[in-house]
N, C-alpha and C positions, 0 to 999 in steps of 0.2 A: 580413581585411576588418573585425575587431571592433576592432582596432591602430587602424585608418585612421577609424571613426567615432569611436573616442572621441580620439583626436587634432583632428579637427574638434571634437569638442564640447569638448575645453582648450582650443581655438583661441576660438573662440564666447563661451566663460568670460572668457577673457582679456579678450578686446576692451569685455566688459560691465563689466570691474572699470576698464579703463584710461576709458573716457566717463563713469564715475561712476554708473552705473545699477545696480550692488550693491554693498555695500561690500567691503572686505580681508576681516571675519570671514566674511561669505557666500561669498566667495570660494574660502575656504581648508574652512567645510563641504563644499561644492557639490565641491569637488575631491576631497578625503575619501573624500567618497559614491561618486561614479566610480572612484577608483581601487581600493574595497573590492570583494570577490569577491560576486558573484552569489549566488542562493540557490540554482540550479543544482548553485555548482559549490562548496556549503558543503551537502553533503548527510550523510544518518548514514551511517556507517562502513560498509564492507562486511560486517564480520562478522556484522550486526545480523540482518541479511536469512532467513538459513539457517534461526538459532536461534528466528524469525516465525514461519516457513514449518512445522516440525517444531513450535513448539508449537500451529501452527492442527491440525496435521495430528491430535495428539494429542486438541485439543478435539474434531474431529469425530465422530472416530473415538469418545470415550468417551458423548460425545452419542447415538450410533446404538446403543451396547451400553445403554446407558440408554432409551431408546427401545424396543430391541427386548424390554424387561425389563419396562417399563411396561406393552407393549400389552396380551398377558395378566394382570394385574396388575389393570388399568385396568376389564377386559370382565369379571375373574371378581368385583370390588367394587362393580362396575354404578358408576362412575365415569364417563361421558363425556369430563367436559375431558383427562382423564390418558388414556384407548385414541384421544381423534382427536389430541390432541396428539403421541401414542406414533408417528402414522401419516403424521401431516406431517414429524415426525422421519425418519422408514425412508424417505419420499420425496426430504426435502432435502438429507440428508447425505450419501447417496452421489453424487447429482447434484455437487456440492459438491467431494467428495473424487475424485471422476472426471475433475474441469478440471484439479486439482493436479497438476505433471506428476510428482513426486516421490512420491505417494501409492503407498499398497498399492494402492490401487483399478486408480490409472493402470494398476498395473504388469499385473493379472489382465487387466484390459482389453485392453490391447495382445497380452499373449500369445492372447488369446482369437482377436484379430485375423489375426494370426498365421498360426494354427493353425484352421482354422473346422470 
């Protein structure tokens, strides 16, 4: 079907260069542009993905040991921002790390599922 519209729109291009309504160099852009690949189908490489995924995974993960380090920390310096901050952390990260389907988390998860 993708063959058959853009064969209609060189068809289209055509007709507009031969009545004089754009000229040859617009022409030869215009055509260019059509026949160059999508941004679809010029996307990053597969292996990018993985190496994403395991260093978010890593982020979070050291995020929450950070977090979980802070909150007493935080309550025995009488700090505030550092123990609620400490607390948003131990609530977001695992939430976070639980959607990851590849996570430690996922995986306790699941078995927990499992196994009730």
């Amino acid at each position: 079907m993708q063959d058959s519209s853009i064969a209609s729109s060189q068809d289209q291009l055509r007709q507009l260069r031969e009545e004089g309504k754009i000229s040859e160099a617009e022409y030869q852009n215009l055509l260019a542009a059509m026949q160059a690949p999508s941004r679809a189908e010029r996307q990053s490489p597969p292996c990018a993905e993985p190496q994403f995924r395991a260093f978010r995974q890593r982020v979070l993960t050291g995020g929450l040991v950070i977090c979980i380090i802070g909150l007493p920390v935080g309550l025995v310096l009488h700090l505030p921002y550092v123990w609620i901050l400490s607390i948003v952390g131990i609530i977001v990260a695992p939430i976070k790390l639980s959607r990851m389907k590849d996570s430690w988390l996922a995986g306790i998860l699941a078995d927990r599922r499992k196994h009730p």
